[in-house]
N, C-alpha and C positions, 0 to 999 in steps of 0.2 A: 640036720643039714645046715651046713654053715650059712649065711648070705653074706656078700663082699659088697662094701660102701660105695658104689661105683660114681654114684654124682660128687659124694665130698672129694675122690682124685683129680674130679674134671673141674671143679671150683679150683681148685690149686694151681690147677696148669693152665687156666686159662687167668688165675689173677699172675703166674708169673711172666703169663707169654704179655697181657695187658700193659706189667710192670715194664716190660723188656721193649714194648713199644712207646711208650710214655718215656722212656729215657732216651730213644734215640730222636723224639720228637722234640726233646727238649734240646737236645746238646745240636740238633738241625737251627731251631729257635734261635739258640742264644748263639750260635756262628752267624746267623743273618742279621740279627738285631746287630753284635756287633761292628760288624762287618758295615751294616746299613748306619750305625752311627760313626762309625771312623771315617765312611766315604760323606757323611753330611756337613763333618768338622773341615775335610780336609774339602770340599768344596765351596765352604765360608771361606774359609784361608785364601785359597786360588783366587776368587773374587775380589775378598779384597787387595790380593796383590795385583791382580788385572788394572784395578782404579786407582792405585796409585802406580802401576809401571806406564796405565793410559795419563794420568795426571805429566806425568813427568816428563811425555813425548809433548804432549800437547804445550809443556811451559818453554820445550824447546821451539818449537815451532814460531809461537808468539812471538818468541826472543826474534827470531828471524824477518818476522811481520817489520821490525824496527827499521831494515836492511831493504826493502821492498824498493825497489827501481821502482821509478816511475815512468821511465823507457829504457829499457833494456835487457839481461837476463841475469838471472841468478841463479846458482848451486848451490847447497848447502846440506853438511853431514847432520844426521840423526844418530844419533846413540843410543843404542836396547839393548835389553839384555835377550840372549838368544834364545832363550825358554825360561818362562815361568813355572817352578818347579819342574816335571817332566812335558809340558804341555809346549807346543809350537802355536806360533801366532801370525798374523798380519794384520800389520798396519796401513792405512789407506783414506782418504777421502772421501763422505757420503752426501748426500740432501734430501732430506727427509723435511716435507711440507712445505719447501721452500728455502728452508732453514739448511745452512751446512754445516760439517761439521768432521770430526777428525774420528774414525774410529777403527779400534784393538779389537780384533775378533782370533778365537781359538780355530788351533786348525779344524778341529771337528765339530764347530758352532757352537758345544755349548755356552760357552761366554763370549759376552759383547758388549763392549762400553762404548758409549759416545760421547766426545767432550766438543763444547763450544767452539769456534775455530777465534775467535775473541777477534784479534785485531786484523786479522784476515776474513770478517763478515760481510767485508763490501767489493771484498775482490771477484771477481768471476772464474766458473772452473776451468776454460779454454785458456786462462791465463797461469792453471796450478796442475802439475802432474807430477807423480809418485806412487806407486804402491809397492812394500817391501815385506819382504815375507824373515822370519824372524832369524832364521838360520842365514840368511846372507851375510856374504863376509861385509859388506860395504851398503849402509843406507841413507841416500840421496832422496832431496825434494826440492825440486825445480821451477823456477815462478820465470813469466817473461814477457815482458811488455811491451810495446808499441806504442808510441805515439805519435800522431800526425803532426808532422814540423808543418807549419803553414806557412807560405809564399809569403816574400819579402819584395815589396818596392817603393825602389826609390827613384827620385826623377829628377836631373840636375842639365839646365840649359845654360848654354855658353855660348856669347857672351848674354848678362842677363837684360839687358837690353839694343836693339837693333834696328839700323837702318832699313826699311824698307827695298828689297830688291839684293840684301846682303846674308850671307850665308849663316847659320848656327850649330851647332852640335849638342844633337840627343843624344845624353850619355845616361845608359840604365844600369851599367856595369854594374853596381851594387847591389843590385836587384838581385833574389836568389830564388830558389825551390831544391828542395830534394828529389823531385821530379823535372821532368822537360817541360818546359814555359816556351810562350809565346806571350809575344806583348804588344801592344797597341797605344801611340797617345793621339789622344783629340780634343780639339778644338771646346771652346764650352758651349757650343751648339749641340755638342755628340757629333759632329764629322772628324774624322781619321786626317791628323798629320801623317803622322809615317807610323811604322811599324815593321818589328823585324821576332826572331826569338833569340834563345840564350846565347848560340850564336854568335848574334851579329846583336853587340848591345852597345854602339856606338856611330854614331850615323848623321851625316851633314848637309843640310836640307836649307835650301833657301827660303825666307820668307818674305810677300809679297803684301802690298795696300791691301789685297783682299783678304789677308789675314787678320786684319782688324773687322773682326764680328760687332754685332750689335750688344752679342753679352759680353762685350767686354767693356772694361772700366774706361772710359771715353776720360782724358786730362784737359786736353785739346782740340780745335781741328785737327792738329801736324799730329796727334800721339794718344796709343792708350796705353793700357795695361790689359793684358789677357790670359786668363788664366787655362794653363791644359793640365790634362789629367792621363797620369800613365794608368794603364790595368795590364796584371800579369797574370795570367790564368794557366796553370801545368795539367798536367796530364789526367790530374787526379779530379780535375774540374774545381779546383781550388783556386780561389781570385785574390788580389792586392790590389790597391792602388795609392797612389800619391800627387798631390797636384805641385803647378811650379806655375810663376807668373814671370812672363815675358813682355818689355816695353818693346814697342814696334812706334815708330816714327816716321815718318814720312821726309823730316830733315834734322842735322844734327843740333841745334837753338833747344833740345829739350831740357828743361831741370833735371837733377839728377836726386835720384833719390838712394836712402840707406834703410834694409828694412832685414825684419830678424826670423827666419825659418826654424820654428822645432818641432821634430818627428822623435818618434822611437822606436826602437828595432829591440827584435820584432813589435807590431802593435799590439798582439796578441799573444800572452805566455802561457806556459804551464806555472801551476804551480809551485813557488819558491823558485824559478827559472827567474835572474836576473836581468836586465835591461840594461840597453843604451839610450840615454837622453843625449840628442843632438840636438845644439844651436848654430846655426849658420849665420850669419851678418853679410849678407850680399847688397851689394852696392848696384845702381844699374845707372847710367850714364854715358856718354858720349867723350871719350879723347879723343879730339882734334886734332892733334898732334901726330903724328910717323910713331914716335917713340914716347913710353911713357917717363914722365917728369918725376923725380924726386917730389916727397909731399910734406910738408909741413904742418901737423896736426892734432888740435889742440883739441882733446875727451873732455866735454865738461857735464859732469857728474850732479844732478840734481841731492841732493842730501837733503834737502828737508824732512819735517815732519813726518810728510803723507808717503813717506816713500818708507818710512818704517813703521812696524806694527808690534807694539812690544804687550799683546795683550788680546785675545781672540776676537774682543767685541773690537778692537783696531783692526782686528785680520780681515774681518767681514767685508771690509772695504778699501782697507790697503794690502793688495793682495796680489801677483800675477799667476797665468797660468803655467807651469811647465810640463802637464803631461796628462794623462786619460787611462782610463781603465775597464775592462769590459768581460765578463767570465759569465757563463752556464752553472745555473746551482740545480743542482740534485739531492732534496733534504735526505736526510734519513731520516724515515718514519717508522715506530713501533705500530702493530697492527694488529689487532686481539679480536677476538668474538666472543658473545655468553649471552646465554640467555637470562629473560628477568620476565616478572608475575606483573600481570593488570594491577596498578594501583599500590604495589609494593614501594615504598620509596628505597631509589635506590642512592645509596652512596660510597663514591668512587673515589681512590687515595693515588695518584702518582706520583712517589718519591724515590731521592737517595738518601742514603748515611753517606756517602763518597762526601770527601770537601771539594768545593767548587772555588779556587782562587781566584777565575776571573769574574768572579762576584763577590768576592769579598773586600771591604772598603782597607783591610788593616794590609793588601797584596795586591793592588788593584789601582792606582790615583782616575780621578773624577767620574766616578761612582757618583749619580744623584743621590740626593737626600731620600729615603725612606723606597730606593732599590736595594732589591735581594734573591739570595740564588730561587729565591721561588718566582722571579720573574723571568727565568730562562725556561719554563713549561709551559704548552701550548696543549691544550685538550683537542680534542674534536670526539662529538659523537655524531654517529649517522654522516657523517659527511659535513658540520655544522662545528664551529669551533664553539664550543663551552666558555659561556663567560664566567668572569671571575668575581661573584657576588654572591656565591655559600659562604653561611657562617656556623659554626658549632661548639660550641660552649665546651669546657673540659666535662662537665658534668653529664653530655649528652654525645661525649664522640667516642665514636669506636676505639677498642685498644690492639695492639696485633703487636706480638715479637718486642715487646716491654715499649712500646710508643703509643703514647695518645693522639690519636690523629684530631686535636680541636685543630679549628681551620678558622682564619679570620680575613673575609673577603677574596673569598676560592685559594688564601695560600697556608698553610698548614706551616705553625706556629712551633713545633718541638723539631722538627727538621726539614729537609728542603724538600719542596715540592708544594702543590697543589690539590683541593678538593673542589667534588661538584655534586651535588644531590640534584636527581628526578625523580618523578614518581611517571612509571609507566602508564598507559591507556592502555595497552594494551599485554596479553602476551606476548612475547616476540625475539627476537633476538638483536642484539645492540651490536654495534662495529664499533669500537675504538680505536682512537687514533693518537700518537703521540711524538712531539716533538721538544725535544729540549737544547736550545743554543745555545756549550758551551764546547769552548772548543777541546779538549780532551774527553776521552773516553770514562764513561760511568756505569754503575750496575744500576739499573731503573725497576723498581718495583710497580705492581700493579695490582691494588686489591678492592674490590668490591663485595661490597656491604651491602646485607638487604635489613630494609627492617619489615616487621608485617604489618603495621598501619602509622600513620601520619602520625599518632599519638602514641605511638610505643616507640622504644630504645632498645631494643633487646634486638641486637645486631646479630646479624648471621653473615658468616661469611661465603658468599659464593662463587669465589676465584680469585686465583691467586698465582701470581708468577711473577720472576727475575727476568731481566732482561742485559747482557751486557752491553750498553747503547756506546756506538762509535759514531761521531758525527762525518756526515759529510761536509767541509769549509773547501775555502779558497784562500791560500796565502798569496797575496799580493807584495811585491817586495821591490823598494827602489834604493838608488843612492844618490847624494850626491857629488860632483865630481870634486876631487881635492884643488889647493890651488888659486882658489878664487877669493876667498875672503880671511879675514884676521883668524889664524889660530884652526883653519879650516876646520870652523865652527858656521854653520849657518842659521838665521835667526829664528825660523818655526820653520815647520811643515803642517797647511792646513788642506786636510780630506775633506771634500765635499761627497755625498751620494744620494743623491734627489730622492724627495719623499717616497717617487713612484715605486723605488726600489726600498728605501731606508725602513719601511714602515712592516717589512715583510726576511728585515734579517739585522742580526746584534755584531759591533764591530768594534775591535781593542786594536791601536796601534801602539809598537813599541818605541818606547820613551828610553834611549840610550843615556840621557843623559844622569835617569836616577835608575836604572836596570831594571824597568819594571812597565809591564803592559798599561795602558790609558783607553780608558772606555768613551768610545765614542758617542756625544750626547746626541736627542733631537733636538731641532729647532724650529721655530718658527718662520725667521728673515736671516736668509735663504731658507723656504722650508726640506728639511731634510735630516739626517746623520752628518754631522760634522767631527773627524778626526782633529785634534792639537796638541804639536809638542814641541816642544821650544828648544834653542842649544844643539841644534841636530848636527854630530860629527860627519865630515866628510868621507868618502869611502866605506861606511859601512853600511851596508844593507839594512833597511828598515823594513819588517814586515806588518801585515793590514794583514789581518784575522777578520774574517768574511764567515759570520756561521747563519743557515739560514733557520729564522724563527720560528716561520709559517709552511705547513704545508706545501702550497702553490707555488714557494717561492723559484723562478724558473731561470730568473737572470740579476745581473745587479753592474750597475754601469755608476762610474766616480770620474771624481776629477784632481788634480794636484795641484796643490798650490805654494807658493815660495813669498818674501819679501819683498818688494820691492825693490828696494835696494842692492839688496843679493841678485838679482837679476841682473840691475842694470852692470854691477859689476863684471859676471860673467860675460856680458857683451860687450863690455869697453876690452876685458880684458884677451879675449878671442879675436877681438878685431885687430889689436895692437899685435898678438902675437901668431897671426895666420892673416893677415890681408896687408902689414905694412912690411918695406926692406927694411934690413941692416940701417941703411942709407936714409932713409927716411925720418924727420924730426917731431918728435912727440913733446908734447907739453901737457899740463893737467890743470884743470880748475874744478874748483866742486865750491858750490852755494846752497845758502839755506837763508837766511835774513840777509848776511851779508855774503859775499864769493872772498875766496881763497884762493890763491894761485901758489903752485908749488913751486920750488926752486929745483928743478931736477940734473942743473951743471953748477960744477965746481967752477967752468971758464965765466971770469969776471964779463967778459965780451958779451956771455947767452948765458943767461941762468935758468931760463924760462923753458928753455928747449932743448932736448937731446938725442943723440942717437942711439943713445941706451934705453932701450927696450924693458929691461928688470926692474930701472930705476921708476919707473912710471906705474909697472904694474905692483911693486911692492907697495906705493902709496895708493893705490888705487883698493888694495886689501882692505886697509886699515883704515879707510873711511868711514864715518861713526855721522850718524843719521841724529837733525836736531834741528829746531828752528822755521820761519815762515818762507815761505818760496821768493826769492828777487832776482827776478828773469834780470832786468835791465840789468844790475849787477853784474851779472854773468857773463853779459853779452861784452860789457864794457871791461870785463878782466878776460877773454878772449880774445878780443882787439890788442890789449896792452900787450899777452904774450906774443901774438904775430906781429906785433910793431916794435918790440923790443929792440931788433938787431934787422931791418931789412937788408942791412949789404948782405950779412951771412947768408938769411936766408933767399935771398934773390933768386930766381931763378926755378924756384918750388912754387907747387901748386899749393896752396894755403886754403885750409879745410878745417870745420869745425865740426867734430861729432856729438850734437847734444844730445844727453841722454835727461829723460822727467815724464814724469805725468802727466803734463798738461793741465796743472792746475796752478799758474802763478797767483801767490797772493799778498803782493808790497805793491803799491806806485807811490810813485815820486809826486813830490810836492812840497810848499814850503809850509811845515805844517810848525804848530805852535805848541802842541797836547799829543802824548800818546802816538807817538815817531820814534822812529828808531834812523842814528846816523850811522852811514858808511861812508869813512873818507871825509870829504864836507858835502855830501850829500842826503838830503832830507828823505826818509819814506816812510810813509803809514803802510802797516802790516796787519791784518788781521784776516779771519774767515770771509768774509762780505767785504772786502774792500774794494776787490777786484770784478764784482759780481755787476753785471750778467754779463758781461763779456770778456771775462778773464786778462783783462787791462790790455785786451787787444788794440785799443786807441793808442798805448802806447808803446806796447812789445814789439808790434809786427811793426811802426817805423823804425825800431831800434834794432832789430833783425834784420832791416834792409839799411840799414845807416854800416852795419855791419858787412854785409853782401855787397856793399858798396866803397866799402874799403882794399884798395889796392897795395899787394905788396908786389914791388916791380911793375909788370902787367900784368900779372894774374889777382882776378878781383878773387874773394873770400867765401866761398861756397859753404853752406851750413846744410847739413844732414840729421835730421830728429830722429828718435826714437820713440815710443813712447812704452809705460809700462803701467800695467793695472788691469783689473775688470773693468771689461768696455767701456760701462755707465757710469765710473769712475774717472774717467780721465777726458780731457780734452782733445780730441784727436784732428778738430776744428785749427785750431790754432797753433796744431803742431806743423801741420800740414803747411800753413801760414807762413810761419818762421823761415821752413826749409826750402831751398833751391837755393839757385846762384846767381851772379847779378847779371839784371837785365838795362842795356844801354837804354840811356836816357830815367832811365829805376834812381 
């Protein structure tokens, strides 16, 4: 009997059927491995083309940040490509922790980039709207601003001064809002003259003896001076005001006075928003007369010394004011959290690689001695600013991204920025806080260092982040007006900004005349930030870079300053060419040691005086500041011009505008030593000569020897000026000098 091998058939067919599954398991394998690796390549790929097709949106955007109204609105095209390989996408705006930012997301989520929104980080999102999905024909992104214009007022009384029981007119016309106002002036009690709104901004009101309050500036019995005050308040409950001084008299025997008004419109700007500085020269006095007289009127222009300042420690005290400043700061502060170990010392690095030019001495003029970009960072931990008194050795500082961070007295010595070591008590978590005043945008690093005990070195790092910092400032920006001086060049511009504010923010103003920012130092007399720049071109806008240092810092208030002389000019020359006629005769003197008198007529008859108006103000440009003060001088080449020719001028009121300081310092005498002559007249000149009473003994009879001089029958009225910081000048004696003559005087 045969027997058949039945297990060795079932060995065969089960190793072929085994074989024949093992093959199909493999050729399954290697189609999903591949498969699983071509989709792993080609989703690197998408990726990184997501970050650089998001890079490329976002570089446009930026670009657009440059274009950012700062009232108004804006449109602007984006450019993408329609799909990324086969994948669709949108683009759009997010906020994640506070933080915003611009991101590319697929249409079916899997990728998602977010970038920085960089110089759009301080904008708000009810001011940004756009979302665009990738296949649209057309992608827009839409920015648009608002800003609150604030209320304008101005307050102008006609005539500026008045007979008791005689009518004047409030005129607010100038006054504005972008809303509906109403407006009110009153008394310096706080009781209501009149009142009207936009309307009605012009209105004629009689005023009475009882209009002379007790706050007002009492002259006389018969007369004061009083000041009212407009307030404009619109819809928006936005207010303005502006004050205006009105002489009221009881009869017409009052002196006349000549005094100078400057405001600026608006008082409050935006940002890089230009200005109007207005000076008025308003006269206030009494014509007797029906009609008014031709005048005969001779500018005599102090020029001395004290009237020019060719040097900041001269500015300090030869100076006037022509204007004010006032703005809201909002720092920008970087904000961080991390925690740290009991007793671990920790050490903190805040810098850039960026260059900082308005720190730099070689792009920067009056930079102090041994300032540097590491003085434009501000620490704070916990709420407490970090002083600046870590030190670390190269031997013992941390190194990160090829930098030694040795640090010498809290400032780190291989690049800009700051260092601070603590040592924790506790477990806990740290708040930091950081500010840096510079005004352009930087990438701000932030790294902390832990070491394990006060005797070791062996740093760890435990955090780490970039930050692109945009500062919050304020451009402040003036001009001044052309026209007025030689070459309409003006002598400095000196910034004041009081400690209260200075100590708490860093400030460059631009220097036109070498094309390059100037850092404004502290001082001690005036304590504060003081701005200076010398040669200042007329007409063009000069900007004050306001960055704030500190934290806290919440407001910052300045003040402007001019020449002396450059003032006084602007006011001779506004008065010559807005308060005199055609008709009217002008003549000029200017003194310093000794007085000059111009020749401003060709006619042999009048050289002294003309009715050309150009001829007076063009010399009045080019007056060049030198020498000791000689009032009497002055007084007595004023007389000579108005007595040169009385038949001519017969018939004119004969007026003399001084313009000075109030600080004479020549009297006469027959001196022997250390005299200076005019003419054949003897005078000693020097700082104390004049002292303590500004040679009042013998100005104020020479001012009324003056006032007491008739051409025809009109005696010679003298009108002062004065120019400087208050504590600066004499306003005693100016006072003195000025009015008109009084009989039996």
């Amino acid at each position: 009997m045969q027997v058949r091998d039945e297990r060795g058939v079932s060995m065969m067919v089960e190793y072929l059927i085994l074989m024949g599954i093992l093959a199909v398991f493999v050729a399954v394998a290697s189609l999903t491995l591949d498969d699983t690796l071509k989709r792993s390549q080609v989703s690197k790929v998408v990726e990184n083309q997501f970050s650089d097709v998001a890079s490329q949106i976002s570089a446009q955007i930026v670009d657009i940040a440059a274009l950012y109204p700062s009232n108004g609105f804006l449109k602007a095209r984006v450019y993408m490509p329609s799909a990324i390989g086969d994948i669709k996408y949108t683009v759009g705006f997010d906020e994640i922790e506070g933080k915003r930012y611009v991101f590319i997301s697929s249409d079916r989520g899997e990728y998602k980039k977010y970038l920085s929104l960089g110089a759009f980080a301080s904008l708000k999102f009810e001011n940004m709207s756009g979302i665009t999905y990738s296949l649209k024909d057309k992608h827009e992104i839409t920015f648009s601003s608002a800003v609150e214009i604030p209320p304008k007022a101005v307050l102008k009384i006609r005539p500026s001064a008045v007979i008791a029981g005689s009518n004047v007119t409030i005129d607010v016309s100038e006054s504005y809002s972008p809303a509906h106002w109403t407006w009110v002036v009153k008394h310096c009690d706080d009781s209501e003259l009149v009142s009207g709104d936009m309307n009605t901004d012009i209105k004629e009101i009689k005023i009475y003896e009882s209009d002379i309050r007790a706050c007002c500036r009492i002259l006389s019995a018969e007369s004061a001076v009083c000041t009212f005050t407009l307030i404009v308040e619109d819809s928006r409950g936005y207010v303005a005001t502006d004050t205006e001084e009105l002489l009221i008299a009881k009869k017409k025997d009052v002196e006349p006075e000549l005094y100078v008004k400057k405001y600026i419109v608006p008082d409050k700007i935006q940002v890089g928003q230009p200005f109007e500085l207005h000076i008025r020269l308003v006269g206030r006095g009494f014509v007797v007369e029906e009609t008014r007289k031709n005048l005969s009127v001779v500018t005599v222009i102090d020029k001395s010394g004290s009237m020019h300042a060719g040097s900041l420690s001269e500015a300090h005290s030869e100076r006037t004011k022509f204007g004010e400043f006032s703005y809201s700061l909002n720092p920008a502060v970087i904000t961080v959290n991390f925690s740290v170990n009991k007793n671990k010392p920790v050490y903190i690095v805040v810098y850039t690689t960026d260059s900082m030019p308005f720190w730099s001495s070689s792009q920067t003029e009056n930079l102090p001695s041994g300032i540097s970009p590491d003085d434009a960072f501000t620490l704070y931990i916990n709420g407490s600013e970090a002083p600046k008194n870590t030190n670390r050795s190269a031997n013992r500082a941390p190194t990160y991204d090829g930098i030694k961070f040795e640090c010498s007295n809290g400032r780190l010595t291989q690049t800009n920025g700051i260092c601070y070591e603590r040592t924790p008590q506790n477990d806990e978590t740290w708040s930091l806080e950081a500010v840096v005043a510079n005004p352009e945008s930087l990438q701000v690093n932030i790294l902390v260092f832990e070491r394990p005990s006060s005797s070791s070195y062996n740093y760890r790092l435990i955090f780490n982040r970039s930050f692109q910092y945009t500062p919050n400032f304020v451009i402040h920006n003036f001009k001044f007006d052309p026209g007025y001086t030689s070459d309409n060049i003006y002598e400095f511009v000196y910034v004041y900004i009081p400690q209260q504010y200075a100590g708490k923010i860093n400030a460059w103003i631009y220097n036109a005349a070498s094309g390059r920012f100037s850092f404004c130092r502290d001082y001690t007399n005036p304590s504060g930030k003081i701005c200076f720049v010398q040669q200042v071109p007329a007409g063009q806008n000069i900007p004050i870079y306001i960055v704030p240092s500190k934290s806290d810092a919440s407001s910052v208030q300045g003040s402007l300053w001019m020449e002396k002389l450059d003032a006084a000019k602007i006011a001779a020359i506004k008065f010559i060419r807005e308060s005199l006629n055609e008709t009217d005769y002008k003549g000029l003197v200017e003194f310093s040691t000794c007085a000059h008198t111009y020749e401003v007529n060709s006619s042999p008859y009048l050289k002294k005086l003309t009715t050309d108006s150009n001829v007076v103000v063009n010399n009045i440009r080019n007056i060049v500041a030198s020498g000791w003060t000689n009032y009497l001088e002055a007084f007595e080449h004023a007389k000579a011009v108005l007595t040169e020719n009385e038949t001519i001028i017969n018939g004119t009121k004969p007026l003399v505008v001084f313009l000075s300081d109030g600080m004479p310092t020549c009297r006469q005498g027959d001196y022997f030593y250390d005299y200076y002559t005019c003419g054949n007249t003897r005078y000693r000149c020097n700082a104390t000569v004049c002292n303590p009473d500004d040679c009042g003994s013998q100005v104020i009879p020479k001012a009324n020897e003056l006032k007491n001089t008739k051409i025809g029958n009109e005696s010679i009225d003298i009108c002062t000026i004065g120019f400087g910081e208050r504590s600066y000048y004499n306003e005693t004696i100016l006072r003195a000098i000025s009015g008109r003559h009084t009989p039996g005087g």
